[in-house]
C-alpha positions, 0 to 999 in steps of 0.5 A, spaced: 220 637 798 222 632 792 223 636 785 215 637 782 213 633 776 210 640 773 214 646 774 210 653 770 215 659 770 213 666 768 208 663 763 206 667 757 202 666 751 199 671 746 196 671 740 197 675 734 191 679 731 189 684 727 188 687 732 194 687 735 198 682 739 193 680 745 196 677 751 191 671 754 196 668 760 201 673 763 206 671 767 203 665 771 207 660 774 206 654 780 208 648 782 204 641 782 207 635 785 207 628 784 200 625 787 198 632 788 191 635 784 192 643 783 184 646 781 184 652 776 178 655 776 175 662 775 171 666 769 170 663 762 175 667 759 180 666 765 186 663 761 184 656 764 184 652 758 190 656 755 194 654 761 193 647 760 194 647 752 200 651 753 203 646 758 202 640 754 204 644 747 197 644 743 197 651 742 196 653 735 198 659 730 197 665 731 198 663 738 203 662 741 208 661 748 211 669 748 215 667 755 216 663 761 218 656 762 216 649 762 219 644 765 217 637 766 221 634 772 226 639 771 227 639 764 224 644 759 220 643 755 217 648 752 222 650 748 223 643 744 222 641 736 215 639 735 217 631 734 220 630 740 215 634 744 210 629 740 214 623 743 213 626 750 206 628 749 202 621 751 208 618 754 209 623 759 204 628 758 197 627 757 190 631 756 182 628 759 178 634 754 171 636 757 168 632 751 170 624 750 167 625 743 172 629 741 178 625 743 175 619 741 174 617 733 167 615 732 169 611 726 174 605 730 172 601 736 174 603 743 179 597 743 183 599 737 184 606 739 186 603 746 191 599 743 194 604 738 195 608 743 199 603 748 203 600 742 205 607 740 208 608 746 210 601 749 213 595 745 208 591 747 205 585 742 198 586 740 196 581 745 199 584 749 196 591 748 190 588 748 191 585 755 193 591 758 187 595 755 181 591 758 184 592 765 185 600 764 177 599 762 176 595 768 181 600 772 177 606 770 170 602 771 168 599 765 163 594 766 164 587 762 171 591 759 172 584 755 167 585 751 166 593 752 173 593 749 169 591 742 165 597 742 164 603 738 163 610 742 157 610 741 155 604 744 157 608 750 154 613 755 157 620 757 159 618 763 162 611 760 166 615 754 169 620 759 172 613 763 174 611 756 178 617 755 181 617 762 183 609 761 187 612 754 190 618 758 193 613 762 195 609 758 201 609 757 202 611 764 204 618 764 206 622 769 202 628 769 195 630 766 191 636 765 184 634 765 179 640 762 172 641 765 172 633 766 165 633 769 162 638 766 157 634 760 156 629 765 149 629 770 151 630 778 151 622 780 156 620 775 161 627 776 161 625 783 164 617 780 170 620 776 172 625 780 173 619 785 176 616 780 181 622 777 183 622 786 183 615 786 188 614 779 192 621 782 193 617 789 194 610 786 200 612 781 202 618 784 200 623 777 200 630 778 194 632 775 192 639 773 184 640 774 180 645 769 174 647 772 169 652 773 166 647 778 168 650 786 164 643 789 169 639 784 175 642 786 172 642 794 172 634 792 178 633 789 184 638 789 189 638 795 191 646 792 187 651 788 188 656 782 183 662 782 185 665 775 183 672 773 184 675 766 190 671 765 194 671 771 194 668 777 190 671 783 191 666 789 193 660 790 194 655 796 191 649 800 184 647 797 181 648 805 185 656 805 183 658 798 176 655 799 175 657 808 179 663 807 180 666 801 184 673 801 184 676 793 177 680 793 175 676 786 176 669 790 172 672 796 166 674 791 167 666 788 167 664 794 162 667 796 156 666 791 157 659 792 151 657 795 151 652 802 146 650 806 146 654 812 146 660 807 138 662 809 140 669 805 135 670 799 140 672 794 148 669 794 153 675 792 154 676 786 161 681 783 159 686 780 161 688 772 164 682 767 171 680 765 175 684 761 177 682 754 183 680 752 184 687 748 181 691 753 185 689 760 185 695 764 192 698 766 195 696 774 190 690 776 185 687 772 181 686 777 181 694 779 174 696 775 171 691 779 173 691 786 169 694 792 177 695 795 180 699 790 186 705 791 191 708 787 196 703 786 192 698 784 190 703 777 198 703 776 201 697 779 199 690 777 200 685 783 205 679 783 203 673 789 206 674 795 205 670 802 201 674 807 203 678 812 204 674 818 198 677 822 193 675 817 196 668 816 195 667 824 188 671 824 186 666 818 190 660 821 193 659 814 197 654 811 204 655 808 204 655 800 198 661 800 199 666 795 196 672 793 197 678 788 193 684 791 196 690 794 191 690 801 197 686 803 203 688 800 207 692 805 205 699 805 198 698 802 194 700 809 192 693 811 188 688 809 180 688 807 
């Protein structure tokens, strides 16, 4: 397997207050190659967003990166003087937020913006740049983009602007983006057009991309591996098809199971009972504990690290490689599986 683009070690952020230090992401890490899509999903509050921001070093005071590394093609880069990470941020980095308003400055044509951008990170001429933005607007499916170029943000739709804000990601050709709930403001119809673009771009240009997103139809449709995150930590994580089909951690289990299917002829979907922990509240051992069906003792005491399942429930599940989860029903000596 090549080097990944993105490599999450150990992460840790925390967040000071007068409360006390509060830790929002504890210890996550993965991998995402290039070309490759890995969906996070999980609760509001899940540490999701957090992720990502940290990743692309958006995190502000009182926050801030307590552990763990990040490494962009195997170089760290959570760790570099906020100049240099500026550099990298745009060139080699860039962020699709969950609203194109607040990535786009109303007060400037979308051509301006478009051109400022490529020319910072480029030494391309102003004709030049311009050229090369009408075909990003055309790339990402702008109609007429020669003279949509022109316009200001208003004059776009919501599903016009979010393309806007995904040509400026690309604009200076980075190697990873994190795009944050991309699809949430947008209705079904036009959901379903960027997420075959965001595909389309990742296979084309061979971008990492890292999906924020709630939305498990959206990671179904447009992610090769998925994320479930809970109170700041990664609960399972594996190939989209295993995760969604198969899923092993009792929290992902209960998201799967809510989701509702056309042959599910029951009157009421599952639900997980209880609510997720703040973040100054977080139980000893799982944070899942207070909430599992399968809670014992070393769950109370013990939190679970990602670890690969046994070789009986891999076959009994016909799972892929790569799948991990952190829960002691499969750790040895836990009395088996749920």
């Amino acid at each position: 397997m090549s080097e990944p683009v993105i490599s999450v070690r150990n992460l840790r952020v925390e967040f000071a207050t007068r409360r006390g230090t509060l830790r929002a992401i504890d210890g996550v890490s993965f991998d995402i190659a290039r070309g490759e899509v890995l969906g996070v999903v999980g609760e509001s509050g899940a540490g999701k967003s957090v992720t990502g921001s940290a990743i692309i070093g958006l995190i502000e005071p009182p926050g801030r990166i307590a552990g763990g590394e990040i490494l962009l093609h195997g170089k760290r880069i959570d760790n570099l003087p906020p100049e240099e990470m500026r550099r990298i941020r745009g060139r080699k980095i860039a962020m699709i937020f969950q609203d194109p308003l607040t990535s786009l400055n109303p007060l400037y044509r979308v051509g301006e913006q478009l051109i400022e951008t490529i020319r910072t990170h480029t030494d391309l001429s102003p004709r030049a740049a311009r050229e090369r933005a009408i075909g990003l607007l055309a790339e990402v499916g702008i109609p007429a983009p020669e003279k949509r170029i022109d316009g200001y943000p208003h004059e776009f739709s919501g599903g016009m602007r979010q393309r806007v804000v995904i040509a400026l990601a690309l604009s200076a050709e980075p190697d990873f983006i994190v795009a944050d709930e991309p699809t949430t403001a947008l209705d079904v119809s036009v959901q379903a057009q960027i997420i075959a673009l965001i595909k389309r771009l990742c296979h084309e240009r061979g971008t990492a991309v890292m999906l924020v997103t709630h939305d498990m139809g959206v990671i179904a449709e447009t992610a090769d591996r998925v994320a479930v995150m809970y109170a700041g930590r990664i609960a399972e994580i594996g190939p989209v098809r295993d995760v969604v089909k198969h899923p092993l951690h009792p929290y992902a289990k209960g998201l799967m199971g809510a989701i509702p299917t056309l042959e599910n002829e029951a009157d009421r979907l599952a639900q997980i009972p209880g609510s997720m922990p703040r973040l100054t509240r977080i139980p000893p051992g799982c944070a899942f504990n207070p909430r599992c069906s399968h809670v014992f003792d070393r769950c109370r005491v013990e939190k679970p690290e990602p670890i690969e399942p046994d070789s009986v429930t891999s076959a009994r599940e016909n799972l892929m490689p790569g799948h991990l989860v952190a829960c002691h029903l499969y750790a040895p000596r836990a009395g088996g599986t749920p």
